[in-house]
N, C-alpha and C positions, 0 to 999 in steps of 0.2 A: 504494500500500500504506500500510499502518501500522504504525508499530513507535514506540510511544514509551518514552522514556526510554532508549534505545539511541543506542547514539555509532555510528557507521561513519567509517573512513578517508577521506581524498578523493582515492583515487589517480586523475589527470586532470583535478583543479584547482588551482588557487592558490585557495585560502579566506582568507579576509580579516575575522575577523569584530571588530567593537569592542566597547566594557568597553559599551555600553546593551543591547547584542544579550545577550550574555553574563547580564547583571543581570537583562531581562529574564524566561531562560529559568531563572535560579536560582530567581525570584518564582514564576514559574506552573507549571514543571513539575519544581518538588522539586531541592534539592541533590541527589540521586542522580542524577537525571540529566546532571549537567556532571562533569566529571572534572577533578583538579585541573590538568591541561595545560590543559583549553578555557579555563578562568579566567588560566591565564597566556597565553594566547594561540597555545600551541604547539597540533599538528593531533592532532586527540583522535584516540583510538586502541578500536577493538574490544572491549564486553566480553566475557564468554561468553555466548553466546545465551540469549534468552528463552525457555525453552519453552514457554509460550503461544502463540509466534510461531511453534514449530518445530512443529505441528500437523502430524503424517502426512497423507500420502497429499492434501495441498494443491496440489503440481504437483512438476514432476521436468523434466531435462535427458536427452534421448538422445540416445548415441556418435555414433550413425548415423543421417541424416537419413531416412523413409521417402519412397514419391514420395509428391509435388505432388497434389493434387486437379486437376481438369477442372471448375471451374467458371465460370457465368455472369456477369458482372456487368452484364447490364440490368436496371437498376431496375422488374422485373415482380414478381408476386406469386407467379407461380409459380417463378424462378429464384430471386427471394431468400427465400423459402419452402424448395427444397431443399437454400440454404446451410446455414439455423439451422438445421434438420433434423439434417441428416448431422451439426454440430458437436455439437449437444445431444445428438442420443441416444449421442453419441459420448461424451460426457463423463459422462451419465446410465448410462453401461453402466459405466463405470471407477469413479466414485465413491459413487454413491446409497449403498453399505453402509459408506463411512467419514463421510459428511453431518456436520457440526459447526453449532454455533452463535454460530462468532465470526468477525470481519470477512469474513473469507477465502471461508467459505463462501455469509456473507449478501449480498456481490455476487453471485456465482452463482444464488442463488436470486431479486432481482430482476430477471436476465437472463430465468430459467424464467417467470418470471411475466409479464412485457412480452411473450414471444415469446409464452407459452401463450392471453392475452388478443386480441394480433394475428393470430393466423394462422389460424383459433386451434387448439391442439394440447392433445389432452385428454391426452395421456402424460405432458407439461409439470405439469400442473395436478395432475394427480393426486397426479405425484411430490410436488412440492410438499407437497400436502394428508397423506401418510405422513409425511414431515419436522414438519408441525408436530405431529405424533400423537404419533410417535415421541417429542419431546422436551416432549413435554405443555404444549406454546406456551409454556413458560420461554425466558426470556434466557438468552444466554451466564451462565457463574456471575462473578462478579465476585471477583478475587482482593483479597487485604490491601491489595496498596500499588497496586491499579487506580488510576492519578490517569486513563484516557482511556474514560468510561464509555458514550460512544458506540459504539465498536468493540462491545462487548456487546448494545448496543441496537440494533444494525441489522438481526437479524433479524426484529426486531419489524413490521418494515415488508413483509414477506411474511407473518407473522400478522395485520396488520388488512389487506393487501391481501385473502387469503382470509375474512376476518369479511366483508366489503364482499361476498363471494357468499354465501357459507350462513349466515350472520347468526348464527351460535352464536357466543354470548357469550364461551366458555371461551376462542375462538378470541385474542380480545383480552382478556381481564381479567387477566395475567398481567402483560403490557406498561404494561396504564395504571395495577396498582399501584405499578409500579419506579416511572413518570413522574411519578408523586403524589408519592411519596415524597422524587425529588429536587428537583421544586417547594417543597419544603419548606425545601430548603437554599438556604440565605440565600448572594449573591456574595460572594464575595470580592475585593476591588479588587484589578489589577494580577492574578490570577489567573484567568484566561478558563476556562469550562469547556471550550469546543473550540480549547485552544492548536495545534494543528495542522490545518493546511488538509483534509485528508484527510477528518477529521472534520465537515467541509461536507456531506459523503455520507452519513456514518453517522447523525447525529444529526438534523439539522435536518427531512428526511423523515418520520422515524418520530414528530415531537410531529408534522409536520402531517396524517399520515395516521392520528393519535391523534384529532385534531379533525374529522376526516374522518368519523370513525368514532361518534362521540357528540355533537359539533356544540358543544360546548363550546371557547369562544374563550380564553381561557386557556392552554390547552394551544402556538395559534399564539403570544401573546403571548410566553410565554418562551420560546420559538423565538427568535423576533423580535430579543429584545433580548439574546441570547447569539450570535445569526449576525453579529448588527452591531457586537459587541465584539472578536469574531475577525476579521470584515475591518478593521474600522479599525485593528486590528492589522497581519495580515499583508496584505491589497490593497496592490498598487502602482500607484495611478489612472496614472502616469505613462508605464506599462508594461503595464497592463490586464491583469494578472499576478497571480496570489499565490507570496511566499513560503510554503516547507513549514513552516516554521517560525520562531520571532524568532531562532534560532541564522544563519539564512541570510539576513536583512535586510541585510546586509553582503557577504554571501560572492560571491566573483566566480570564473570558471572563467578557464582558462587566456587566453579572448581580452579578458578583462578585462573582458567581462557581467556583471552580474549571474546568477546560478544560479537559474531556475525552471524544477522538474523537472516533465516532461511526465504524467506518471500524476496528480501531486497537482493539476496543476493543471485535470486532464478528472473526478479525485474531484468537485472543486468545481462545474464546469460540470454535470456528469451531476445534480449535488445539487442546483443550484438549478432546473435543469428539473423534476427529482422534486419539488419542496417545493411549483413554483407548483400543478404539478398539483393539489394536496390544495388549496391555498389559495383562499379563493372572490376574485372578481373585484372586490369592494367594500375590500378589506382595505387601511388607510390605507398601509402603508410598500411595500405591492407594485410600485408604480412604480419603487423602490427597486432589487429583484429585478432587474425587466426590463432597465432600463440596467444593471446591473455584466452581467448576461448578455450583451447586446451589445456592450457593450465587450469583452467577454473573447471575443466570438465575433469580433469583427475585427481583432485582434492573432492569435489562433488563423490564420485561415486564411490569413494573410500569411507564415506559420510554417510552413507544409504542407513536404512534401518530393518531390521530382520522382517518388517511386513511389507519393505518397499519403498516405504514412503523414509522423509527427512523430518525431522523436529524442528520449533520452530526457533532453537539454539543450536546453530549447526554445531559446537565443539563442544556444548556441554547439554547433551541430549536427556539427560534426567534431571534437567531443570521443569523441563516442561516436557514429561513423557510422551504426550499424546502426539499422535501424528497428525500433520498440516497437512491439507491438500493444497491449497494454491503454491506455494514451493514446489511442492514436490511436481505438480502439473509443466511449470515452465521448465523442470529440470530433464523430466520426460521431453518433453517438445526439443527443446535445445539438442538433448544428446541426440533426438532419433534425428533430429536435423542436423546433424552434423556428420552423423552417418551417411545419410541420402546425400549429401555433397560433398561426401568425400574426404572430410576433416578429424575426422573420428574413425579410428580402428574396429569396424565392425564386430572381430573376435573380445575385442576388449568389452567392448557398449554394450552392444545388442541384448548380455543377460543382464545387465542394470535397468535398460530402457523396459523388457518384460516384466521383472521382474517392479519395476515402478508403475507400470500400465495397469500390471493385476492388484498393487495395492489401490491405485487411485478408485476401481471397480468395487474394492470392496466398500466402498463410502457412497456408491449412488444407491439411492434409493429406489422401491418399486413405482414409484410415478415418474419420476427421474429424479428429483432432485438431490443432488448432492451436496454432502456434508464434510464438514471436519475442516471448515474455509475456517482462517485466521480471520476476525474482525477486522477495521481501519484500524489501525496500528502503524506504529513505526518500529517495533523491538520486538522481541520475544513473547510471548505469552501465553495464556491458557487458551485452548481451542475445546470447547464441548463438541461433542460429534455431529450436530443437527443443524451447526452452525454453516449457514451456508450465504455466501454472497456475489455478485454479478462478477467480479475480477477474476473468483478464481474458476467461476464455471468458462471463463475466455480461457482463460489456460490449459483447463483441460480438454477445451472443443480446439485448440492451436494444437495440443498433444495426439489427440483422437487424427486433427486431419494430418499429420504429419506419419504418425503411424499407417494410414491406409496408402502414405505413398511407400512408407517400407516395406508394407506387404505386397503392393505391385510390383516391387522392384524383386523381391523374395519371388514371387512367384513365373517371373520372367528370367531368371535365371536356373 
């Protein structure tokens, strides 16, 4: 998820953070967002919610768990065909009339789009295609004090994926005047435009499926040179890691880890899979891409958990026992797309990516909806199983259709 400029508790850690982390995050994400405890070192405390954050009808907890689904997990195209199915229309009959256009929803909708292209499911596409009608391909609105202009911009990346089939202009011109416009503004040193890992997913995509779409290189370049201000930021080569943010460069959980939280850190995986795609195969720093991808895919899958899935404390996994679906969805996606082009050793992956595909199964339910989704959050925490919201059902519909490319490609050899 993303929530910036919001403090949470860390009930389940020891957090540790020092006066550079702190200084840091005063520089690039506004005094408002440190409270004067985080500056003195004490454990920052809760403000009153965002309501930007607090978007209805984005996902919900129920009392009582329904049954279990019955399904599949061989890697065929027709089993994993009737997963994304049953989830999507599942979630497509519950939400399509509350549809938004900020973070929340624009993962969900490059879920519809990955499965709708894969399987391929015209119901997917269509919807879609009403969503960007509906909101007349505008961005999210961008509020006074927005300092994370990603989160707005992400669903721009289902507006130029649809421009890429019915070539109407209206579809993208919307998107590449916001991206002109913030081309326009000059950096600011020490202030990163995507201070938050998260924002790997939201933004980095959308300039390259901007360049995708017009063929103008520009657009990758300042991609480029703002992806690689943020890792050099938060990356941890040492750990193949990112922190979620320069507040957490420090922070250690209870077993005396370091803290990197499972959802931010398959944002960032699931984003640089989305970015190569648009990226052509010439582009100087893409070598760049491929290794942190590898890296991060073999530190991942050493981190699996015996049902599949990842906790939502990648390095100290009995902090919070239970198993995350939305992590673990982007980590499925990423690996099985890395496999399908070629980035990923097959013999290595392929039983991480099953063996993740059958955990994420075990958490749909028999109408579809799936459970075990991490709340809006920015850190670690408790996931009840029933817990289900729109982000991570996109990851596991971006997962499902990625899979059904690797069983065509299984079953063509």
């Amino acid at each position: 998820m993303n929530i910036p400029c919001t403090w949470f508790g860390t009930s389940g850690h020891v957090v540790k953070r020092n006066s550079t982390a702190v200084a840091l995050t005063l520089v690039f994400a506004g005094a408002c967002c440190v409270p004067p405890s985080a500056a003195q070192g004490a454990t920052p405390t809760a403000p009153a919610p965002n309501p930007r954050q607090q978007e209805a009808h984005i996902g919900d907890v129920l009392a009582t768990a329904p049954p279990l689904a019955k399904l599949s997990p061989a890697l065929t195209t027709a089993a994993i065909d009737k997963a994304v199915r049953l989830v999507g229309d599942w979630q497509l009959d519950h939400s399509e009339k509350y549809f938004g256009r900020d973070w929340t929803f624009a993962a969900l909708y490059a879920g519809y789009m990955t499965a709708a292209s894969a399987l391929p499911d015209q119901r997917f596409q269509s919807a879609m295609l009403r969503m960007g009608e509906k909101f007349d391909w505008q961005l999210n609105p961008v509020g006074p004090n927005d300092d994370a202009p990603a989160n707005d911009q992400a669903v721009g990346q289902t507006y130029l994926d649809l421009y890429q089939i019915y070539e109407q202009r209206k579809m993208m011109l919307p998107t590449k005047e916001t991206l002109d416009a913030q081309r326009k503004v000059p950096d600011v040193p020490g202030k990163p435009v995507w201070w938050w890992c998260d924002a790997l997913f939201m933004g980095p995509a959308t300039w390259a499926d901007l360049y995708r779409a017009t063929g103008n290189r520009a657009y990758l370049d300042t991609m480029d040179r703002e992806f690689w201000i943020t890792s050099n930021l938060l990356y941890r080569p040492q750990e193949k890691l990112y922190s979620r943010d320069a507040t957490y460069l420090n922070a250690r959980s209870k077993n005396g880890q370091l803290i990197f939280w499972s959802r931010g850190n398959g944002w960032v995986m699931a984003g640089i899979a989305r970015t190569l795609d648009a990226m052509p195969k010439d582009y100087p720093s893409r070598p760049k891409y491929v290794e942190q991808f590898r890296q991060m895919a073999s530190r991942i899958a050493t981190l699996q958990g015996a049902d599949g899935l990842w906790r939502t404390d990648l390095l100290d996994p009995d902090a919070y026992p239970a198993p995350e679906v939305s992590g673990s969805a982007f980590y499925v996606y990423a690996l099985a797309w890395g496999i399908n082009h070629g980035i990923l050793d097959s013999a290595t992956y392929l039983p991480v990516v099953k063996k993740g595909w059958k955990g994420l199964l075990d958490h749909v339910y028999q109408d579809g909806r799936l459970g075990a989704i991490q709340s809006v959050n920015s850190e670690p925490g408790v996931v009840p199983p029933t817990s289900s919201y729109v982000y991570g059902v996109g990851g596991f519909l971006m997962a499902g259709g990625e899979l059904h490319r690797l069983a065509e490609r299984s079953a063509h050899h």
